[in-house]
N, C-alpha and C positions, 0 to 999 in steps of 0.2 A: 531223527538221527540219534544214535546212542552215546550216552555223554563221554563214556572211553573213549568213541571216534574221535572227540574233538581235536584234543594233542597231536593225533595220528593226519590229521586233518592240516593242521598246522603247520607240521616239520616236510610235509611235502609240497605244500604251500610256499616254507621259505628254501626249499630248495630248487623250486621251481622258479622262483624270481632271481635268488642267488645265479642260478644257471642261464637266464634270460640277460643278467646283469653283464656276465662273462660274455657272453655273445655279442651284447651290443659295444662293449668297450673294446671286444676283439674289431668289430666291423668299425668301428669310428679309430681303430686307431691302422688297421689295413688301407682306410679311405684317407685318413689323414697324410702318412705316409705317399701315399699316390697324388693326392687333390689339396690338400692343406684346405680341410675344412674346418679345423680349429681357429680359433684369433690369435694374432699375434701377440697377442699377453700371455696366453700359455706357451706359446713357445720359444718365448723369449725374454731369460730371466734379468738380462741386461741389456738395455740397449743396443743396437751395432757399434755405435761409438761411443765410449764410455769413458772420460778422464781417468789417468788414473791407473789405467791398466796398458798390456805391452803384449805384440803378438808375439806368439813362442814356436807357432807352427803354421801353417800351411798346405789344406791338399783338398785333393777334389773327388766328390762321393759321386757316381752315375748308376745308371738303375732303367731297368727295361719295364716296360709296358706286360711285356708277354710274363714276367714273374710279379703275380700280384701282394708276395709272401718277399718280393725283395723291396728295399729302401733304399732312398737318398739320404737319410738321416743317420750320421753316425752317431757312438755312445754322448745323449746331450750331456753328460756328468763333465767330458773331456772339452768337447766339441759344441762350438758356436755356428749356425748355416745360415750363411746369408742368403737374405728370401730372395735369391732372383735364380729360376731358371735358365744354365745359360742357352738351353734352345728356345726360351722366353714363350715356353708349352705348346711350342709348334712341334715340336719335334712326335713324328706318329707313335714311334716307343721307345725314344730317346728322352734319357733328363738326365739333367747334371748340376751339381750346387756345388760350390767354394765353402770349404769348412774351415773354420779360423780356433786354434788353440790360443785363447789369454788369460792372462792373470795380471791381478793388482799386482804391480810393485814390490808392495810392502809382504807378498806370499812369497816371492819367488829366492828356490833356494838353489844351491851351490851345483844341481844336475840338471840344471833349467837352463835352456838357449833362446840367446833373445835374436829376434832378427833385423839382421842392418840392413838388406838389400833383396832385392827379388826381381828375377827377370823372367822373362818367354822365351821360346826359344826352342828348337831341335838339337841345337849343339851345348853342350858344356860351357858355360861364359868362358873360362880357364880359358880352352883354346881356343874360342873361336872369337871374342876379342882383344883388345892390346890392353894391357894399362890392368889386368887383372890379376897379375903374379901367380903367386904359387897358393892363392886362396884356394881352399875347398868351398865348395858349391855342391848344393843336393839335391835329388832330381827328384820331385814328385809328377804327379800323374799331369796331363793335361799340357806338357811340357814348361811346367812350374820348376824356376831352381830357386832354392834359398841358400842364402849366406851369411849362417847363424854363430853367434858365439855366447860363451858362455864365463864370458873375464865377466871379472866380478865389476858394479857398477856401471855395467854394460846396459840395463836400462835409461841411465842418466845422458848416454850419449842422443846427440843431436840427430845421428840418424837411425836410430832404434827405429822398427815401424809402430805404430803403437793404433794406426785401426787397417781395412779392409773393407772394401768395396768392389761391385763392380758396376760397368757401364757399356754402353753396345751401339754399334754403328762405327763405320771406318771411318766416320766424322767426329766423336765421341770427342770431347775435352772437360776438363776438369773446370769446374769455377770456383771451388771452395780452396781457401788461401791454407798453403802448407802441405795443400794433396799434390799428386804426381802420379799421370797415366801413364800405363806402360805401354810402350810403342807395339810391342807385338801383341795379337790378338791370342786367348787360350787356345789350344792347338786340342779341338775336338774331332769324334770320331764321325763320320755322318752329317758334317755340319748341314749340308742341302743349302736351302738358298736363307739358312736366319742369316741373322747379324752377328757382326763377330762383337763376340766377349771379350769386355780389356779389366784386366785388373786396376784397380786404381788404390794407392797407399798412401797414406798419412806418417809424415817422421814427425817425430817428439810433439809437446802437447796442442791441444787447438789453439789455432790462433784468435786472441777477442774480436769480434766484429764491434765495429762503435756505428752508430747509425748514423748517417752524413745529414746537414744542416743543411738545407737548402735556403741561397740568399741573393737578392737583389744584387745584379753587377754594379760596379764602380760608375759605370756608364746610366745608369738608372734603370737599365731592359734586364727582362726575365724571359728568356725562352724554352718552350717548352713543343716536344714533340712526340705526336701521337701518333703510335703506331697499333697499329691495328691488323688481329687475323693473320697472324704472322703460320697458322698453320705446319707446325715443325712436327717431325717425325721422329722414331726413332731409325736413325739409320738415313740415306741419303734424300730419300723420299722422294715422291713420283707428281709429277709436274702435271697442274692441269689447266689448258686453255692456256700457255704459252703462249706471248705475241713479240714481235712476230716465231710464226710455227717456226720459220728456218733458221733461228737464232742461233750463231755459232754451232752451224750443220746441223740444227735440230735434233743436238744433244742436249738434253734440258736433266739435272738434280734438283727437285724442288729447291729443298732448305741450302744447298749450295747458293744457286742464285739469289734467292732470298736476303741470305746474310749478309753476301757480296751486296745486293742491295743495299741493305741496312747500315752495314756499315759506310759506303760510299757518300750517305743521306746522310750518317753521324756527322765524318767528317766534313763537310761541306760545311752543314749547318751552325754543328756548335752546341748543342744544346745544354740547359743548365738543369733540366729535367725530359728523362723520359716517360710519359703515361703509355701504356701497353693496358689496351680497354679491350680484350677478352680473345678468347681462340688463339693462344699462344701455339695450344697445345692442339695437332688435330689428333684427338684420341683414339679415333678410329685406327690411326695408323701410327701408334704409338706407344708399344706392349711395354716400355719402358719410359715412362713419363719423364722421369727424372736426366735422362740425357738428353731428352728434349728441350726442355727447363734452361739445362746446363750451358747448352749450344744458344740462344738468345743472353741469357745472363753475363756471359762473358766479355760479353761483344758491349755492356759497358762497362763491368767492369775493368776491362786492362786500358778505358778513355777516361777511369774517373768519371763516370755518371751517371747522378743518381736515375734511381728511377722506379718507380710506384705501377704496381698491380691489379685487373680487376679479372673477372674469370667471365668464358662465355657460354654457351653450350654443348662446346666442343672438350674445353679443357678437362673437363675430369671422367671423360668415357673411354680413358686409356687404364692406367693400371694404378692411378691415385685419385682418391679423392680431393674433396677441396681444402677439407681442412688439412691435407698430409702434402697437398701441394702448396698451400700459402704456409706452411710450417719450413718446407725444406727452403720456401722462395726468402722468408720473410729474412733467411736467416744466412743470408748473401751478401757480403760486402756492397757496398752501396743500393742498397736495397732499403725504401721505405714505406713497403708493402706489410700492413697490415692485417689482423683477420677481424677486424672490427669487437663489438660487446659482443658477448654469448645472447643475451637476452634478443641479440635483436634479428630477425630472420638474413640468413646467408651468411656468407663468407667473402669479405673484404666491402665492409662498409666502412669508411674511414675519411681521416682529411690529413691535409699536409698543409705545414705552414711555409711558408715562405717567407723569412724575413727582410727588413729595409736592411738598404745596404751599410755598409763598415761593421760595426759592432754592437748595433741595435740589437737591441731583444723586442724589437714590434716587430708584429705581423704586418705585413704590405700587403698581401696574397695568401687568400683560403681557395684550395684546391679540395673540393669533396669526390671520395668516390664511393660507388654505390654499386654492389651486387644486384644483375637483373636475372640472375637464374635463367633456368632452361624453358623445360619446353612446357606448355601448360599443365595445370594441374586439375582442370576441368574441360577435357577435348568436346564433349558432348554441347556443352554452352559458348567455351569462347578457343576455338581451336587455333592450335600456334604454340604462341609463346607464351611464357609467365610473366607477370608483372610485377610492379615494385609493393613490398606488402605495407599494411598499415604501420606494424611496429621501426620499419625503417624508414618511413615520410615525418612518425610525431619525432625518431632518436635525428632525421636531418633536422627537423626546427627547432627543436631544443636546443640543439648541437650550435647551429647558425646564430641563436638566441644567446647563449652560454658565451660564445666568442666574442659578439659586437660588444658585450658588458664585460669583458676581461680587460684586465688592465695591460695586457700585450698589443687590444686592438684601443682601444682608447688613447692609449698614450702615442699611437702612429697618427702625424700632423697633416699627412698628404689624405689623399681620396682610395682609402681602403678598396680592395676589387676582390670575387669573386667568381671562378669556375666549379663546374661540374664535369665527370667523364662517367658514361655507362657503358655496355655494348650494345645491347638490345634499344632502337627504337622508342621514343614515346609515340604516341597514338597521333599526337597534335606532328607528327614528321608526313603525314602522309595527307594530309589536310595538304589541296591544290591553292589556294588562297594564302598560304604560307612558304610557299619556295618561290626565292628568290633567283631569277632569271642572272645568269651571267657566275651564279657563284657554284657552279661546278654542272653532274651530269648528273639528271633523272633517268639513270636506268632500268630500274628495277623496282616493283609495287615494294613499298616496305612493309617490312613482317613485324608490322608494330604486334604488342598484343591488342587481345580481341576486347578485355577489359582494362579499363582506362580507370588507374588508380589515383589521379588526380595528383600526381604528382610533378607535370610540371606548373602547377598553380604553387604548388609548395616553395618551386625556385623562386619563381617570381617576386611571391609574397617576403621570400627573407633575402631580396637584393641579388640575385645574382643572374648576372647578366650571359653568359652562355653557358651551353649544355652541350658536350660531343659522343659519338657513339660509335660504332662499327656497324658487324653483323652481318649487313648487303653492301658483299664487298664491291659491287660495280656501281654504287650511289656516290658520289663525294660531294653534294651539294650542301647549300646550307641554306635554313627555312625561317623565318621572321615571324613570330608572334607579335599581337598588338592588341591594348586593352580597348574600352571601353571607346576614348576620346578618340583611336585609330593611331596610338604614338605607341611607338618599339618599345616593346618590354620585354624580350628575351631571344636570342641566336641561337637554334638547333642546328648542329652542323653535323656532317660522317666525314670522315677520316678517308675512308674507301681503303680496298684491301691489299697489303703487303706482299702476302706469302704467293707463293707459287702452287703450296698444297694446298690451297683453297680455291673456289671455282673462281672463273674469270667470263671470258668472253662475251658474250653477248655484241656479235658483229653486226647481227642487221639491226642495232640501235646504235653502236658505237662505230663510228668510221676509223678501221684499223683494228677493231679490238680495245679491250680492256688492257693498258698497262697497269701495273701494281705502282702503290705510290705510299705516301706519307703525307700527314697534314701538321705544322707548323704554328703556334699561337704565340706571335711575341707580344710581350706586357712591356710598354713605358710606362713606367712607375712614375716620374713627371711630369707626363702629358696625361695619365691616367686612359690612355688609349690602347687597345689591342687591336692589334692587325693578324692576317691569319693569309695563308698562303698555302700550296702542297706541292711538294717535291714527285716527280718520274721515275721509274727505274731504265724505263727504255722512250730517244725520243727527243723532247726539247730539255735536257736534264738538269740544265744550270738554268732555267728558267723558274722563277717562283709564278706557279698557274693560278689563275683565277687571286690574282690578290687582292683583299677588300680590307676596308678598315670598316669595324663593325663595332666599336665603342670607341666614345671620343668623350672627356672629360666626367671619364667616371658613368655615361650615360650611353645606352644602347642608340643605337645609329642606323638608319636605314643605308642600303649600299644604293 
C-alpha cells in the first residue's frame, strides 16, 4: 500500500464508524423508546419520589405500535415518565405513560403552578360535583383534571401534590401513609380486557416510617402467624381449585377471597407478628408487582401489625425483582422485612427480635429468616429447587453465635427460644420416618431440593427448636427430627397454602378438597412452651385444627 494512501485510508475509516455509530444510537434509541431497553439509571435523573420537590403538571403521552418513529417519551429536560405502562405492554399497539412535570421548591418561580388536587373523570369536577365552587379545573388527556395555582407559598401548603404514581386493578389500594388513590380509573382508549389504571398522589412531604418493636405481651405469650402463598395478582385474579366449587354460586375472585380470608384469620387471632414465608406474589399473573405487594401489606397495616418477609419462587417473575421488592416492602409501615448482608447469597436473610415484656431491652425470641431462592441452579444433577448456600448457613451460625453472647440475650433471666421460617422445604421434610401422624395432612411428595445443604443440622446445632415453610400448598403437617439417643431435636412444620391464586385441590387424597388456611405459633414466654395450631378459610373456622404443643420448657417435645 502507498504511504499517501494511509490518511486517505484513515479519514474513511473514521467515517465509516462515525456513520456506524449514528445508526446504532439511532436504533438503540427507536428500540428504547418502543421497549425500554435502557436501565433505569439513564432514564432517570431523579428518583420518582424525591423530597423536596412539587408537581407542576400533569398529562398523559400515548404512542402506536404501527409508528416505530413515534414515542411515549416526552421532552425528558421538562418531563418526568413514570415507568409503568398503563396497558401494563399488553396492549397489541397501544401504550400509554403519565408524564409528571417537577421542580424543587427552592426553583420555582412566580409563572409556576403547583398542584392541589387532581381527579378522573368524563365531566369537569366544577359541575359535576357539589362543594367545588367557582374553581377552575384543567383537562388533560386521559380524563385527567388538575387544580393548579400559582399564589405564592403555594408549595408550602398541606395539600400541594408533591409525588405521582400509579397502580392497577379495581382492587388497587394504597399502603404508603400520606398517598391517596383516586377513585376513578384513567379513562383510556382501547382499554380491551387490562386492568384499570388509578392514579395514586402524595400531599406535602413523606411521611417518616419508624420500624415497630416487637414485644412480649403483658400476659407473657407471643403470637405469631404464618401466612403462606398468598398468591396475589395484579388485578382481581383467577381462582384456582376452589372448594367448595359452588361457593357463593361459583363466583370465585382469587385475591378477593383470599384477603377476606386473611383478614377474617387476623382478626380472630390477634396476632403480634405476621411471617409471610414466600409466594406473596404469583408473578406470573402479576405485570404490576407492586399493587400486589400493596393489597396484602395493607391488610396489616390499618390492624397495627407488624410483620416480616421472605420471597419464594414465584415472587419476583412479575415485574420486580427481589431486591426492588424487599426495597418498596421494607419500606412499609409496620414492616420488618429486611434484605439481609450484601455478602451473603439472596435476599431477605435476616432475624427479628422480640423482646421480654414491659421495657426490657432483652431479647426473649430470635425469629431468623432465610432466602431459599428459586428453582435449581444445576437441573441436569439435582432437578427442582435451590437450596440454602454455604455463605447463608456460616452468616446463620455466626449470626445465632453473635446473639447468645450479646448482652441483650445474656441479660434475659427466662429460657431464651428460638424459630426459623423458609419457603422452600428442607430435604429431612420428606424423610417418612419424620412426620408426625395426627399433625396435619401429607398430601403432596415435597419438592425439597435435590441437594441437601446441611442445613437443618445447622438449626439444631445453634438451639433452635422449629423450622416452618410453605411452598406445597396442600402439605400442612408437621415432621420431628431426632438425634442420635432417638430424643426430639427439631419441629419441621408447613403452614399450607392461603391464596386462592395458587393450586389447591387434590380431592382423591383429601376428603372435600383442599381448603386454604393459616398456621398460628404461640410462645409462652413463662412456660417457655409453643403450641401451634391452623386456622380454615372454609369449614370448621373457629376451630384451632390439629393442635399440638411441640416445646415444653424450653425443650422440643414429641406430640
Amino acid at each position: 500500500m502507498p504511504i499517501n494512501a494511509i490518511p486517505t485510508l484513515n479519514v474513511r475509516t473514521g467515517i465509516q464508524l462515525g456513520a456506524l455509530t449514528c445508526i446504532i444510537f439511532l436504533l438503540v434509541f427507536v428500540l428504547d423508546n418502543r421497549f425500554r431497553v435502557l436501565p433505569d439509571a439513564i432514564h432517570n435523573a431523579l428518583p420518582t419520589h424525591t423530597p423536596g420537590l412539587v408537581i407542576t403538571d400533569i398529562t398523559l403521552a400515548t404512542c402506536s405500535s404501527l409508528n416505530i418513529l413515534g414515542s411515549c417519551k416526552l421532552d425528558a429536560q421538562k418531563w418526568h415518565r413514570v415507568e409503568k405502562d398503563l396497558y401494563l405492554k399488553k396492549g397489541w399497539l397501544n401504550h400509554a405513560y403519565i408524564h409528571i412535570e417537577r421542580k424543587r421548591e427552592s426553583e420555582l418561580v412566580e409563572t409556576d403552578r403547583v398542584i392541589l388536587d387532581v381527579k378522573v373523570g368524563r365531566l369537569d369536577p366544577t359541575t359535576s360535583e357539589k362543594g367545588q365552587g367557582a374553581e377552575r379545573w384543567e383537562s388533560r388527556s386521559g380524563g385527567i383534571w388538575l387544580r393548579r395555582t400559582s399564589k405564592r407559598h403555594a408549595s408550602d401548603n398541606v395539600k400541594a401534590i408533591t409525588a405521582v404514581d400509579v397502580l392497577f386493578g379495581a382492587d388497587a389500594v394504597e399502603a404508603r401513609p400520606g398517598w391517596e388513590i383516586l377513585d376513578q380509573p384513567i379513562l383510556l382508549s382501547n382499554p380491551g380486557d387490562n386492568q384499570e389504571a388509578r392514579l395514586t398522589v402524595r400531599r406535602g412531604p413523606p411521611v417518616p416510617i419508624e420500624r415497630p418493636t416487637p414485644r412480649v405481651r403483658k400476659d407473657g405469650r407471643f403470637k405469631i402467624m404464618q401466612v403462606a402463598d398468598l398468591h396475589l395478582s395484579t388485578g382481581l385474579g383467577v381462582c384456582r381449585d376452589a372448594e367448595p366449587a359452588d361457593h357463593d354460586g361459583g363466583k370465585c375472585d382469587a385475591d378477593v377471597r383470599t384477603l377476606e380470608f386473611l383478614g377474617s384469620a387476623l382478626d380472630s387471632e390477634k396476632p403480634d407478628l405476621v411471617v409471610l414465608s414466600g409466594d406473596q406474589v404469583n408473578g406470573e399473573t402479576a405485570p404490576d408487582a407492586q399493587s400486589a405487594v400493596f393489597k396484602f401489606a395493607e391488610m396489616f397495616i390499618k390492624r397495627s401489625i407488624p410483620f416480616a418477609t421472605i420471597f419464594g419462587n414465584h415472587d419476583d417473575e412479575g415485574s420486580l425483582g427481589r431486591q426492588a421488592l424487599m426495597q418498596l416492602t421494607q419500606n412499609l409501615p409496620f414492616s420488618l422485612s429486611l434484605p439481609g448482608p450484601s455478602s451473603v447469597e439472596g435476599v431477605g436473610n435476616y432475624y427479628v427480635e422480640v423482646l421480654a415484656r414491659g421495657t426490657s431491652a432483652h431479647s426473649a425470641l430470635t425469629i431468623y429468616l432465610l432466602d431459599t431462592h428459586g428453582y435449581s441452579p444445576d437441573e441436569r444433577q439435582f432437578r427442582g429447587y435451590d437450596w440454602l448456600k454455604k455463605s447463608q448457613i456460616n452468616w446463620f451460625r455466626r449470626t445465632a453465635q453473635d446473639l447468645k453472647h450479646s448482652p441483650a440475650h445474656t441479660g434475659y433471666k427466662h429460657i431464651h427460644m428460638d424459630m426459623a421460617f423458609i419457603h422452600i422445604p428442607l430435604p429431612e421434610y420428606r424423610e417418612e420416618g419424620n412426620i408426625v401422624k395426627g399433625s396435619g395432612t401429607f398430601a403432596e411428595p415435597p419438592t425439597a431440593p435435590g441437594f441437601n445443604s446441611e442445613f437443618k443440622q445447622a438449626l439444631v446445632d445453634e438451639g433452635v427448636l422449629a423450622v416452618s415453610c410453605g411452598h406445597d400448598h396442600v402439605n400442612d403437617y408437621c415432621a420431628l427430627t431426632k438425634n442420635s439417643q432417638s430424643k426430639p431435636e427439631l419441629w419441621m412444620c408447613y403452614a399450607g397454602g392461603a391464596g386462592f391464586g395458587g393450586y389447591g385441590g387434590y380431592k382423591e387424597v383429601i376428603e372435600g378438597g383442599y381448603h386454604r388456611r393459616v398456621r398460628v405459633f404461640e410462645f409462652d414466654m413463662d412456660e417457655a412452651r409453643i403450641r401451634t395450631w391452623k386456622r380454615l378459610e372454609y369449614g370448621e373456622k373457629e376451630k384451632k385444627i390439629d393442635e399440638m404443643v411441640i416445646v415444653e420448657g424450653g425443650k422440643v417435645v414429641a406430640f
